[in-house]
C-alpha positions, -999 to +999 in steps of 0.1 A: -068-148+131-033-131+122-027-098+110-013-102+074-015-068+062-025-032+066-038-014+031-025+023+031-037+049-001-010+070-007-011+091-043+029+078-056+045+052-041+079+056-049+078+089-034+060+076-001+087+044-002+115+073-003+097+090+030+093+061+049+128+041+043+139+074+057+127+066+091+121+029+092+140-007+080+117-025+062+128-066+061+123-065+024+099-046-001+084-060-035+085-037-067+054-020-073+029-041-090-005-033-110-034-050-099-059-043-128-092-051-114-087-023-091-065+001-116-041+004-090-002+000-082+005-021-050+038-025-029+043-043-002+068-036+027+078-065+052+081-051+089+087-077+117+057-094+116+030-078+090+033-062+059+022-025+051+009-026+013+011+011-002-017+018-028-016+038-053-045+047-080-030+046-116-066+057-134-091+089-131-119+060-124-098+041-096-119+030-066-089+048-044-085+085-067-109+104-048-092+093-015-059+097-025-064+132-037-080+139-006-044+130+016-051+093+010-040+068+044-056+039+061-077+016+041-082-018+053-068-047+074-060-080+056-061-116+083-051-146+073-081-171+078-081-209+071 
């Protein structure tokens, strides 16, 4: 199995991709990007070899709201699996 991503909660992602191009260089970075099912914004961040995919609720009913108003941060790790 390979590490493809880790799945941070964070409550505005341009504001957190402000913070962290501050201290780190990111290979390349997608616009943010709804996924519906999961009324949420998603961005994705390229390091060397994973990606870091900010998350960002975008509705009061979001599976993420509660834990983004409550500092948000790790959520999950994605592998990549045949």
């Amino acid at each position: 199995m390979k590490l493809h991503h880790i799945g941070i909660v964070v409550k505005d992602i341009r504001e957190s991709l402000g913070e962290l191009t501050e201290f780190f260089e990111f290979k390349e970075t997608t616009v943010p990007m709804e996924v519906k099912s999961q009324k949420v914004n998603v961005c994705f961040l390229k390091t060397s070899d994973v990606y870091i995919e900010l998350i960002e609720p975008v509705e009061d009913d979001s599976p993420v709201k509660k834990f983004s108003e409550s500092g948000g941060g790790f959520h999950h790790l994605c592998f990549e699996v045949e």
